[in-house]
C-alpha positions as CSV (number, residue, x, y, z in Angstrom):
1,X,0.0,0.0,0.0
2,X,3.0,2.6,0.5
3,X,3.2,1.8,-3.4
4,X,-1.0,3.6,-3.9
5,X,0.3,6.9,-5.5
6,X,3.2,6.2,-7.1
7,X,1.2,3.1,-8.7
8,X,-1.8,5.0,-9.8
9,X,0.4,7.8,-11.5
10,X,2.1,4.8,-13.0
11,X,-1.4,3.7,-14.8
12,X,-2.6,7.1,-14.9
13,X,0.5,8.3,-17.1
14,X,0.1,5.0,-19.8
15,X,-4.0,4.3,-19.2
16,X,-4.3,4.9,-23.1
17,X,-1.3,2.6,-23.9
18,X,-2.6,-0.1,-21.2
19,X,-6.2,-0.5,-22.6
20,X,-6.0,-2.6,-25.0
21,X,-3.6,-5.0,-22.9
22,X,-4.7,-4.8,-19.4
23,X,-8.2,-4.1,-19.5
24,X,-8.6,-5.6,-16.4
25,X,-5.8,-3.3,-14.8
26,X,-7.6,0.4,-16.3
27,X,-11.4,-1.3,-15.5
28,X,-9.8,-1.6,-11.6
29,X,-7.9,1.6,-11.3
30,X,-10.2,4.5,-12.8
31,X,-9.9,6.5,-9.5
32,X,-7.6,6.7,-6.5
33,X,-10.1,4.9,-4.4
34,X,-10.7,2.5,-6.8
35,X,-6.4,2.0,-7.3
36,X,-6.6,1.8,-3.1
37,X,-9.3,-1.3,-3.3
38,X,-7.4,-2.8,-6.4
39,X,-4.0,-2.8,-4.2
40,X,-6.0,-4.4,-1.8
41,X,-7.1,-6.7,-3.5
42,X,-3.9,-8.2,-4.9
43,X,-2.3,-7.9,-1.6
44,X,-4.8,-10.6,0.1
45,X,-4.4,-13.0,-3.6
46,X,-0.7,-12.5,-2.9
47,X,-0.8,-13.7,0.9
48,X,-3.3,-16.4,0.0
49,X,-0.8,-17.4,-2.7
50,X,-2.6,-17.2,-5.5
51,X,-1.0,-14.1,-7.2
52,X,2.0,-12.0,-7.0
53,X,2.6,-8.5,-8.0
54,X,6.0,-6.6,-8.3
55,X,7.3,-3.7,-9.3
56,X,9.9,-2.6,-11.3
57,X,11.8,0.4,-9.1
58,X,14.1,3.4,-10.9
59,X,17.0,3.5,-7.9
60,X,18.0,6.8,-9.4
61,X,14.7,8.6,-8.1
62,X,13.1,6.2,-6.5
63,X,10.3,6.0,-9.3
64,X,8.0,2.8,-10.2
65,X,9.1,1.7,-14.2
66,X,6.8,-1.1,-14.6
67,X,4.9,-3.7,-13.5
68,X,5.0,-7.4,-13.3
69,X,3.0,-10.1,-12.0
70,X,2.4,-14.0,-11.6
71,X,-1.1,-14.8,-12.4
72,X,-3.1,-18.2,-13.2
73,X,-0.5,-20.2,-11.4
74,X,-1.1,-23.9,-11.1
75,X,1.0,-25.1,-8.7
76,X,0.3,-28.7,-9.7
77,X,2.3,-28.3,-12.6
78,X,4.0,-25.9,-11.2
79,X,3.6,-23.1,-13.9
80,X,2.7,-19.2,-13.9
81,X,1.2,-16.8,-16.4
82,X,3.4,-13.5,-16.6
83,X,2.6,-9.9,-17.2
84,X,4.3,-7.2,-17.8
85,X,3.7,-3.5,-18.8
86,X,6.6,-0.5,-18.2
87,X,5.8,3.4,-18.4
88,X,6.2,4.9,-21.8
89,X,9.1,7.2,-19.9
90,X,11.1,4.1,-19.8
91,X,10.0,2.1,-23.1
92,X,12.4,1.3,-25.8
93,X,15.6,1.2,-23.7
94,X,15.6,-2.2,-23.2
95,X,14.7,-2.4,-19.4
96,X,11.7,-4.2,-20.2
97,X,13.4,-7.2,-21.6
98,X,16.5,-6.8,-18.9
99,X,13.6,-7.1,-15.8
100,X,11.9,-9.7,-17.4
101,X,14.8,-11.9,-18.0
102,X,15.8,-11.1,-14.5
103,X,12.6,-12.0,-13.3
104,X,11.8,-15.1,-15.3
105,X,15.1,-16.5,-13.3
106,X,13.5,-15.4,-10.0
107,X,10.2,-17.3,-10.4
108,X,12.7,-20.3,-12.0
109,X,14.6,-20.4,-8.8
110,X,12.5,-19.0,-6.1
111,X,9.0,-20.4,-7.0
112,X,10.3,-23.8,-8.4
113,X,8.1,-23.0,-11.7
114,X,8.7,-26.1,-14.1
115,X,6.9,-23.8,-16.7
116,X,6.0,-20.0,-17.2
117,X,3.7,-18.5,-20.2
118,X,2.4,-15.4,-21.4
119,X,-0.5,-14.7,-23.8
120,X,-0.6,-11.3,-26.1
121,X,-2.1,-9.8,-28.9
122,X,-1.0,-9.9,-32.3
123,X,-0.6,-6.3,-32.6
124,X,1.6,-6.4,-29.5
125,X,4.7,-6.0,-30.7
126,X,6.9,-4.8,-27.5
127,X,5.3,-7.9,-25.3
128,X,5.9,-10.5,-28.4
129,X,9.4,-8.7,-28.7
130,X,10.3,-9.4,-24.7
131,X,9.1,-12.5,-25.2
132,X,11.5,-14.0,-27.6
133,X,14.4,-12.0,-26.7
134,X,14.0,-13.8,-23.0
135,X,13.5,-17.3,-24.6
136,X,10.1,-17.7,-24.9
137,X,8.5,-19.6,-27.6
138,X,5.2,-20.0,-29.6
139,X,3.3,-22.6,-28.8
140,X,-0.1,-21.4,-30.6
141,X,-2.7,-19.1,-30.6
142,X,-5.7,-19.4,-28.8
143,X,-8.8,-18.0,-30.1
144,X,-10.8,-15.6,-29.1
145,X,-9.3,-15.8,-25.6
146,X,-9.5,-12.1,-24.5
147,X,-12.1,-9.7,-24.6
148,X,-10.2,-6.1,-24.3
149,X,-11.7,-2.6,-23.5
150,X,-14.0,-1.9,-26.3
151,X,-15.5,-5.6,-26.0
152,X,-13.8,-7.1,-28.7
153,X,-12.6,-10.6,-28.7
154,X,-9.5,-11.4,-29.7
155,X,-6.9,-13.8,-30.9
156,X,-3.8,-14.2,-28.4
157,X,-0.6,-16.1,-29.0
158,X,0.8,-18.5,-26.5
159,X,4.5,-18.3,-25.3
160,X,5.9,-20.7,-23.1
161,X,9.5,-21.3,-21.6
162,X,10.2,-24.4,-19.4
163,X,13.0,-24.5,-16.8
């Protein structure tokens, strides 16, 4: 929760970039209050286990860059769906791919993951670009598995990368 403002500036500043990706996010964090109840939220799933949030901290000023989380873990396999999304400020400059590498290794070693996945867009090409530069590869598309903002349903490709 000491994370509330600096994490609602975060989507604030790239709502328009994050729509299409993260409807879910921009549906949950509209207003401060709702950002407040959406933290809260996530913390409880993280204590019960069920999903993990973490950011992605600038140590020059103490800024949040990005976001990642664990999400639709199975911990019979074990495996984890990742997300990730980084403020336009620091897009392009190869952070992204740097903390998810980073991360991927963490979830490897500290959550025993035999698998991790992600699932984007077509049109996504930063996400699809991460993807592949941390060793992820396509193992389909799976239709009509999203809906996004503006209701549409769409087409998502499936990355995986086993440990």
């Amino acid at each position: 929760m000491q994370d509330l403002e600096a994490y609602f500036q975060l989507v604030e500043q790239n709502r328009e970039r994050l729509e299409d990706f993260f409807a879910g996010t921009v549906a949950k964090t509209k207003t401060f209050e709702d950002t407040r109840i959406f933290l809260t939220d996530i913390t409880q799933r993280a204590a019960d286990r069920s999903y993990f949030p973490f950011i992605i901290a600038d140590i020059s000023n103490n800024k949040i860059a990005g976001f990642l989380d664990l999400k639709n873990i199975d911990w019979n396999i074990p495996k984890s769906e990742l997300g990730l999304y980084i403020d336009q400020a620091y897009a392009n400059k190869g952070i992204a791919t740097n903390a998810f590498r980073l991360f991927c290794d963490f979830c490897f070693d500290e959550f025993k993951f035999q698998k991790l996945f992600l699932r984007t867009h077509h049109n996504n090409t930063s996400a699809r670009r991460v993807a592949e530069k941390c060793g992820f590869e396509i193992e389909g598309t799976i239709r009509r598995d999203y809906k996004t903002t503006s209701g549409a349903l769409v087409d998502l490709i499936y990355y995986g990368k086993l440990n």
